[in-house]
C-alpha positions as CSV (number, residue, x, y, z in Angstrom):
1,X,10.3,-45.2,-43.4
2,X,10.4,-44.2,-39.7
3,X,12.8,-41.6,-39.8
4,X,10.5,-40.4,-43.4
5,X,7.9,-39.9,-40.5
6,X,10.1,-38.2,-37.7
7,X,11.4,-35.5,-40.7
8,X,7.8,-34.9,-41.6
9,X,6.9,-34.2,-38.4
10,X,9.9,-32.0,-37.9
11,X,8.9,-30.0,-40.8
12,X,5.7,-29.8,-39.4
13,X,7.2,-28.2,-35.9
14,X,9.2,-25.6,-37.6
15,X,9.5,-22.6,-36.0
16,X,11.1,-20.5,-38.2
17,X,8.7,-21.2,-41.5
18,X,6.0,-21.1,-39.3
19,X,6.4,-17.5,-37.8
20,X,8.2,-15.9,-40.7
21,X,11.2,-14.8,-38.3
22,X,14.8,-15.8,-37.4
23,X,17.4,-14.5,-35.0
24,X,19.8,-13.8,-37.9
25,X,21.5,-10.3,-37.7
26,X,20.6,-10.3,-34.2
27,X,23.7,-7.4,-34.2
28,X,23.9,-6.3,-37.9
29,X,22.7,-2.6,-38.3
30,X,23.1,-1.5,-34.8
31,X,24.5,1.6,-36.3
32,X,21.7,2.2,-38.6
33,X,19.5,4.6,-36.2
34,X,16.7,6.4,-37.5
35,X,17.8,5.7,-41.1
36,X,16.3,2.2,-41.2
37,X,12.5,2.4,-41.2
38,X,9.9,-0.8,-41.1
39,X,6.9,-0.8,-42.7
40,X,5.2,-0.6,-39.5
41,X,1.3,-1.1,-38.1
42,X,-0.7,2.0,-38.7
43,X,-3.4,2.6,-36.2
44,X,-7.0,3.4,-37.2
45,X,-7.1,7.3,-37.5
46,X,-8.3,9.0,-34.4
47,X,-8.5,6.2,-32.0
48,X,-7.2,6.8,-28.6
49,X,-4.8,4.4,-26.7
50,X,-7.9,3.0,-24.5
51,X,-10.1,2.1,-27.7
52,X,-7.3,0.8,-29.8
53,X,-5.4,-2.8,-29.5
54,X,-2.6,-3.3,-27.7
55,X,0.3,-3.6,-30.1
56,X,3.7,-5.3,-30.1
57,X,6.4,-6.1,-31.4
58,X,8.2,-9.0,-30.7
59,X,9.6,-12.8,-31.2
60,X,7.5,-15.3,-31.8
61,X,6.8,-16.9,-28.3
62,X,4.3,-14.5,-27.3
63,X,2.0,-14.9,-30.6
64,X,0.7,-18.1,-29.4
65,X,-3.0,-18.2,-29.6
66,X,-3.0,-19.5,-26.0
67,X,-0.7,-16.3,-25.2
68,X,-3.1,-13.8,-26.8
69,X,-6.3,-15.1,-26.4
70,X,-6.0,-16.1,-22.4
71,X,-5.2,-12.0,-22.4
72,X,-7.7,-10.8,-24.5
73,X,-10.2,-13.1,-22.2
74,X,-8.7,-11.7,-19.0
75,X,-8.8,-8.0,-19.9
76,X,-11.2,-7.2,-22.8
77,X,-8.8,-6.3,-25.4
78,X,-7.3,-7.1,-28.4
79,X,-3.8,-7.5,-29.8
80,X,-2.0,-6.5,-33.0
81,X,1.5,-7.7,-33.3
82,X,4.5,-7.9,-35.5
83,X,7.1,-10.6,-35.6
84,X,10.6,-9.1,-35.6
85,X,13.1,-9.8,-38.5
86,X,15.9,-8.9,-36.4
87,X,16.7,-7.6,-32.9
88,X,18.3,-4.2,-34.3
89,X,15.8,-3.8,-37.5
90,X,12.7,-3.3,-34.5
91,X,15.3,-1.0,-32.6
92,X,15.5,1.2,-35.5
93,X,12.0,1.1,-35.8
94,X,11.5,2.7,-32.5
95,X,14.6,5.2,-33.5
96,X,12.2,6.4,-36.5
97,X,9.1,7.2,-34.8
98,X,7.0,4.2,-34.0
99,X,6.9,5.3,-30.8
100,X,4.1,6.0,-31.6
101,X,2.6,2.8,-32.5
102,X,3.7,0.0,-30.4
103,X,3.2,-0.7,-26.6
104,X,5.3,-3.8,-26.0
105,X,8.6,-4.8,-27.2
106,X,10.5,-8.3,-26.8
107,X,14.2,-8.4,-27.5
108,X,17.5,-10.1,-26.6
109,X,20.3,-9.3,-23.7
110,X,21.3,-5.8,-24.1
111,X,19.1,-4.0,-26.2
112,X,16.9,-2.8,-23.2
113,X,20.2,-1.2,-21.5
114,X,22.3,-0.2,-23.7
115,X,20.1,1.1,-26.1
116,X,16.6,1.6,-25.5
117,X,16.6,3.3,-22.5
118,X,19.5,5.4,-22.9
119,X,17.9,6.8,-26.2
120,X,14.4,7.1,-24.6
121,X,12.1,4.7,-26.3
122,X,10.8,2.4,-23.3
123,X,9.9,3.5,-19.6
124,X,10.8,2.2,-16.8
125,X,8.8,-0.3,-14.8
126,X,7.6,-0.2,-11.1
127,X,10.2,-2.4,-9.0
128,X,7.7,-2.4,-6.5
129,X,5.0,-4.2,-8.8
130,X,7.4,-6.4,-10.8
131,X,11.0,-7.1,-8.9
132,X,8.7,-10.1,-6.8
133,X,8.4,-12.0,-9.5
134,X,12.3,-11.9,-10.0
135,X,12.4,-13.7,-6.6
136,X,10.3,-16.4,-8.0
137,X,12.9,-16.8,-11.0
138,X,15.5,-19.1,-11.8
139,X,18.7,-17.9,-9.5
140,X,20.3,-16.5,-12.7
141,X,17.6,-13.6,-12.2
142,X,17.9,-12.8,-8.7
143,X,16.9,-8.5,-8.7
144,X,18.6,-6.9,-9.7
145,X,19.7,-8.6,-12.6
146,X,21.5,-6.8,-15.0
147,X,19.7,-7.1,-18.7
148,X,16.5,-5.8,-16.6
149,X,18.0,-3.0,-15.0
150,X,19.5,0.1,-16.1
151,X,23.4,1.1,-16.1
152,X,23.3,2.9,-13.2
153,X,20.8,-0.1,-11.5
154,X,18.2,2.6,-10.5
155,X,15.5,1.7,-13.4
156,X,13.5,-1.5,-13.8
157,X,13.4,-2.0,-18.0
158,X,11.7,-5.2,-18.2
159,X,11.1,-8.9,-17.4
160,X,12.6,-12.0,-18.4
161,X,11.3,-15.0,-20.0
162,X,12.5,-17.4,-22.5
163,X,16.5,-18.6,-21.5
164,X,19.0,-20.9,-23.0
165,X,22.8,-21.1,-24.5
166,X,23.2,-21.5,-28.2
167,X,26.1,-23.4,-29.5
168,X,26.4,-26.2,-31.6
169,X,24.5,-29.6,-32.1
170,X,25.8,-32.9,-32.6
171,X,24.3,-36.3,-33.6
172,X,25.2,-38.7,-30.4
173,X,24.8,-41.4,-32.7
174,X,28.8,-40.2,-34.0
175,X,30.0,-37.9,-31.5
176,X,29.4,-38.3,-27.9
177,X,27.6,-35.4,-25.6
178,X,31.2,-35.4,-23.7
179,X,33.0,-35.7,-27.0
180,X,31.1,-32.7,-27.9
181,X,31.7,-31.0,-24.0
182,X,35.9,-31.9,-23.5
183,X,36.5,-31.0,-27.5
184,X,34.0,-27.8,-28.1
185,X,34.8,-25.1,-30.5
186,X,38.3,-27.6,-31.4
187,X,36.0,-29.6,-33.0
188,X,35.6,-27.5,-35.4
189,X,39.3,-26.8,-36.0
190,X,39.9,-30.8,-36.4
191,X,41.1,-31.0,-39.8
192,X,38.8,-34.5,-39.9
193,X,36.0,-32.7,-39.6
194,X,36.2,-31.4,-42.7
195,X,33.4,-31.7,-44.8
196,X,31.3,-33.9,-42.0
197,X,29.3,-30.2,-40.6
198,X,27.2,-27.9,-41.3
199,X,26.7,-23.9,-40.7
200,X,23.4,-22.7,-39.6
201,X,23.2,-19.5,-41.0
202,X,22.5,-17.4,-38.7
203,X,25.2,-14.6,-39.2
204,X,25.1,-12.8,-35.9
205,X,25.9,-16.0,-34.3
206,X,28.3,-17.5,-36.7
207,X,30.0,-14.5,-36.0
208,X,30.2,-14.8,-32.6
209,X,31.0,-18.7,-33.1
210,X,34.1,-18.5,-35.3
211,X,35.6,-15.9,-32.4
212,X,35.6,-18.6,-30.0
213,X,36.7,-20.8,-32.6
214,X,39.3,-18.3,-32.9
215,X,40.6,-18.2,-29.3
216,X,38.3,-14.7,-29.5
217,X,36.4,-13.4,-26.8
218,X,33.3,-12.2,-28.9
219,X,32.5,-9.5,-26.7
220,X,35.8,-7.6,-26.8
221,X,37.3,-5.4,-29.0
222,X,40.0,-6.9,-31.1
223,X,43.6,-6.4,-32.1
224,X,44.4,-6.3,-36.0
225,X,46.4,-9.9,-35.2
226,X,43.1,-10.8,-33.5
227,X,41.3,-10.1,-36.5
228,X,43.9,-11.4,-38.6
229,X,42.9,-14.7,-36.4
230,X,39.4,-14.5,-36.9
231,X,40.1,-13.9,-40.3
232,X,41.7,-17.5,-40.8
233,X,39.3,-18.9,-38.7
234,X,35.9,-17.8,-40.8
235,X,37.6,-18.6,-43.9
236,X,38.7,-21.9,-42.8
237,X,35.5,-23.2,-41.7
238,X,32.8,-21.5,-44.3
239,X,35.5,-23.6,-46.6
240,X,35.2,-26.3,-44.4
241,X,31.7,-26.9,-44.3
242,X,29.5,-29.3,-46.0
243,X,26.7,-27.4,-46.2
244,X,25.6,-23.5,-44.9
245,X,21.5,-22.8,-44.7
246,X,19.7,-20.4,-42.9
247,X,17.1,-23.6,-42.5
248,X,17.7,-25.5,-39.2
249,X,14.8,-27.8,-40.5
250,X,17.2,-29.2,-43.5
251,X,20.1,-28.6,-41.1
252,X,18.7,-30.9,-38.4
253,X,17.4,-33.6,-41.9
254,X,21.0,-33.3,-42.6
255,X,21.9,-34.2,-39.3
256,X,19.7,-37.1,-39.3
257,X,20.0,-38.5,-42.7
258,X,23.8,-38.8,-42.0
259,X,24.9,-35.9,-44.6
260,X,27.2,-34.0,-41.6
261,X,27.5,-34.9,-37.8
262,X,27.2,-32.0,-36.3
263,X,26.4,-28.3,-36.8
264,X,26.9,-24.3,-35.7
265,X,24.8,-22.5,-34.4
266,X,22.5,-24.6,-32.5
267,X,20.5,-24.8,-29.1
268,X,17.4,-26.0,-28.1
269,X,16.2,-23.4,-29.8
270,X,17.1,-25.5,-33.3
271,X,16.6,-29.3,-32.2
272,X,13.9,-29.0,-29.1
273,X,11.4,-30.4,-31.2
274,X,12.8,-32.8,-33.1
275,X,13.8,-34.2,-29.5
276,X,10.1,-34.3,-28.8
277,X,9.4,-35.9,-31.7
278,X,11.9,-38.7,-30.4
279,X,14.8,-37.9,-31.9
280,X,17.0,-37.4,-28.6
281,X,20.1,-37.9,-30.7
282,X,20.1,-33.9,-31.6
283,X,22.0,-32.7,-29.3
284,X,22.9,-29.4,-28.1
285,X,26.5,-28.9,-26.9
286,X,27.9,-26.2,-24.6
287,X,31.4,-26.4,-24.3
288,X,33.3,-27.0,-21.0
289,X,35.4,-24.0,-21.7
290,X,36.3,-21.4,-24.0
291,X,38.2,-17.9,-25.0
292,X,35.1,-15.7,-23.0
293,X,36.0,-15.6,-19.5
294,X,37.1,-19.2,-19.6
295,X,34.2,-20.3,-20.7
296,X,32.8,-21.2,-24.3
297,X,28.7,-21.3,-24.5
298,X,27.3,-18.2,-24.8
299,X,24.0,-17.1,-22.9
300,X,21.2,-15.4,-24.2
301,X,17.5,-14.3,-22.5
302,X,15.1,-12.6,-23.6
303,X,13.1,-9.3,-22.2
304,X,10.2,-7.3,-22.6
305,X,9.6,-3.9,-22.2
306,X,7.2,-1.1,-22.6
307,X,7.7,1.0,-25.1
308,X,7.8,5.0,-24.7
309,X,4.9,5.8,-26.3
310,X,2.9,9.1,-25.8
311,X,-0.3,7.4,-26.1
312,X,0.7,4.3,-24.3
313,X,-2.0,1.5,-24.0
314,X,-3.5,1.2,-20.5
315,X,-3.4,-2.2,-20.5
316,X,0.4,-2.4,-21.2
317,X,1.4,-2.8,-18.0
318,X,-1.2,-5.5,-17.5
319,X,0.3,-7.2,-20.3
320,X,3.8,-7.3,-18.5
321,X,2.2,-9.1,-15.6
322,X,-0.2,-11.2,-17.2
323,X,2.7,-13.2,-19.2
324,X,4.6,-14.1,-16.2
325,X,1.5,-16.0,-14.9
326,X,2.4,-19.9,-14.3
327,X,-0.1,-20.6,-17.7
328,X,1.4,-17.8,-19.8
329,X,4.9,-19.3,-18.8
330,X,4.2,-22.6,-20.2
331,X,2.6,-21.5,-23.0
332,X,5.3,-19.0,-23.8
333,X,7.8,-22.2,-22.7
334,X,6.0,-24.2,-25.5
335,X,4.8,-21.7,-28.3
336,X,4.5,-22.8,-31.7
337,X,5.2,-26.4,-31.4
338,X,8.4,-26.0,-30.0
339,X,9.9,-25.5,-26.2
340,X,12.4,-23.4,-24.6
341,X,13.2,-22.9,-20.9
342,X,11.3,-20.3,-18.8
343,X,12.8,-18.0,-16.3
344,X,9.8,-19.1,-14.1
345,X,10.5,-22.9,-14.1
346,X,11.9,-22.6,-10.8
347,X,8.0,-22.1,-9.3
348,X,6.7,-25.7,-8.8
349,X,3.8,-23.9,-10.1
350,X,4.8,-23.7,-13.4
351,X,7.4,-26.6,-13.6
352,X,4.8,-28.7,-12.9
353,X,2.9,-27.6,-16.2
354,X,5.4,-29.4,-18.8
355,X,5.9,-33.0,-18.7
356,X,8.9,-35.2,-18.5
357,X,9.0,-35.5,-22.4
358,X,8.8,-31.8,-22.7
359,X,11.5,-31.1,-20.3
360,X,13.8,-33.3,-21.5
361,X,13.2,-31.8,-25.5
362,X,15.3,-28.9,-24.2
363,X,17.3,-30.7,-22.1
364,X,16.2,-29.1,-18.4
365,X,18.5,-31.6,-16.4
366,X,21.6,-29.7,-17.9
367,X,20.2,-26.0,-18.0
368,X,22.5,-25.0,-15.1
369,X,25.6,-26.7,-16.9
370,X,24.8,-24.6,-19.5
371,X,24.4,-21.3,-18.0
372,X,27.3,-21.8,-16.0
373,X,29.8,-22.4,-19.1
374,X,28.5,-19.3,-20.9
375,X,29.0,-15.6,-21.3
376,X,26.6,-13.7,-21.5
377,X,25.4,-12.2,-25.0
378,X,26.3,-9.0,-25.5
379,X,27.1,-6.0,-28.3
380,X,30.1,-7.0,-30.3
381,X,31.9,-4.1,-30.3
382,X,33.8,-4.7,-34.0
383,X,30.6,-6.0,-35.2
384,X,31.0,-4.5,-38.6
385,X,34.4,-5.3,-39.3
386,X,34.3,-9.0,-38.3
387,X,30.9,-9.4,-40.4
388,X,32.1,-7.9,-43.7
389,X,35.3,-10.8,-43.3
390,X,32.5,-13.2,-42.5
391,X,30.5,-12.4,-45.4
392,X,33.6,-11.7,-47.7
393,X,34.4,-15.4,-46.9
394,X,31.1,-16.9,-47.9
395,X,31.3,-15.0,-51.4
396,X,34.6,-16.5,-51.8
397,X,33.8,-20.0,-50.4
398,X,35.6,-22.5,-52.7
């Protein structure tokens, strides 16, 4: 009966059904371009960018009503937002004219830089205003730091908040945290495993997962024996698994109840609440090593940036400020019932903010182990290719 009550809980903390977004297909589309249209926000006729809201787009962390409302109490004004169904999907958005309608938009590693600001839909930012608060970051973020700055490291794009690796999650009740470490991806090549984990459908990252299952650096463009390898390596372990959701609520249950003992893809992201809740045996695993560099987690951060609009809000740039405020960094850290780390935890400031059980939901004492044994996220160049195996293999699963 007390587990009953942890899983209701859990259900109660979720995320995902709570916002109405995932980070699926975080890569699928990329390609698209101005073809692929949202539905969008329309703005009330006539109104100029002073008497309007200030509108984003974005993930889910910057929704919360401590978030909005501490800004709309600060600086008189109003927010409209839309949650993003995918990193590219908003992208394309942007590509086909919505410009024109959003001031703020919050997306994943390289979007900013390899995208956005070579195709002219944000503006840059003044280093002069913002890089200080990079000195107040965790190390990682020390200016200039890459995913903020332009290509040729001349253009401030953005600043960084929410941080973590995203991996897989075991159940130390079966498999050990160092079990999970020494082993990694192999674990899931261990013909034992079979039928004893689960895939959390996220494709982008499953993706990305079975390359370094593969002995694949994800990032890197790959030979036809390469994909021939991936190839084995999808089919293998979609076949493999004993269950594949796109709900890390009935993942994690799954987890619990005993169904599989571990699952991809996972993080913090997927089990930080059910840790709070007191279930510290989720566990998220970076591998010791992997194909990437040597090493097998991989990294992601997110960043947000103004958009390029011609009737830009004046309190965009407000906004960017406002957020990394020791309060808006823990309530950001903590949105929705769930925690992530913050690039500002290393200000006493905000650390200070989130308590020990909060801290240790997404594992804090082992957020520099993490980092360290991952790449960082980035464009998979034979996205397309590798995602139509992937998705071949799940219509074919036996």
């Amino acid at each position: 009966m007390e587990n009953e009550k942890l899983l209701k809980q859990i259900v109660n903390h979720d995320p995902i059904r709570g916002a109405g977004v995932t980070r699926r297909n975080v890569l699928k589309g990329m390609g698209a371009g101005a073809a692929a249209v949202g539905a969008g926000m329309a703005l009330p006729g006539g109104l100029s960018a002073a008497e309007r809201d200030l509108a984003m787009l974005t993930w889910d962390g910057y929704v919360d009503p401590r978030v909005l409302d501490g800004f709309t109490d600060q600086h008189a004004t109003d927010i409209k937002y839309e949650l993003h169904t995918s990193d590219p999907d908003s992208v394309n958005k942007l590509r086909a004219g919505q410009t024109e309608i959003w001031d703020i938009i919050n997306l994943n590693n390289p979007w900013a830089r390899e995208i956005m600001w070579p195709e002219n839909l944000i503006v840059e930012l003044d280093r002069g205003r913002f890089e200080p608060y990079f000195d107040k970051m965790l190390p990682m973020f020390k200016p200039p730091y890459k995913w903020a700055m332009s290509q040729d490291v001349q253009h401030l794009l953005g600043v960084c908040q929410r941080v973590d690796t995203f991996d897989f999650v075991v159940n130390t009740d079966v498999i050990s945290a160092e079990m999970g470490k020494d082993e990694g991806w192999d674990l899931f090549n261990n013909p034992d495993m079979k039928g004893r984990y689960g895939i959390l459908a996220y494709d982008n990252w499953n993706i990305m997962h079975m390359c370094m299952g593969a002995g694949l650096h994800p990032f890197k463009m790959k030979s036809d024996a390469e994909v021939a390898k991936f190839e084995e390596t999808a089919r293998r372990w979609i076949n493999g698994a004993k269950m594949i959701s796109d709900d890390f609520v009935g993942i994690n249950l799954a987890l619990i109840n005993g169904e599989i003992d571990l699952y991809f893809g996972g993080g913090t992201y997927t089990v930080s609440a059910a840790r709070l809740d007191g279930l510290d045996n989720l566990y998220h695993v970076t591998p010791r090593s992997g194909p990437a560099e040597g090493k097998g987690g991989i990294n992601w951060i997110e960043l947000n940036s103004v958009v390029n609009n011609p009737t830009l809000h004046s309190k965009a740039f407000d906004w960017m400020e406002y957020i990394l405020q020791p309060d808006s960094s823990y309530y950001v850290g903590t949105a929705g019932g769930f925690l992530l780390p913050v690039g500002q935890l290393s200000d006493p400031a905000v650390l200070a903010k989130f308590s020990k059980e909060e801290l240790n939901s997404f594992q804090w004492d082992e957020f520099d182990y993490r980092i360290e044994h991952a790449v960082e996220y980035d464009v998979v160049p034979d996205y397309n290719k590798l995602y139509d195996i992937y998705t071949a293999a799940l219509r074919e699963k036996t």
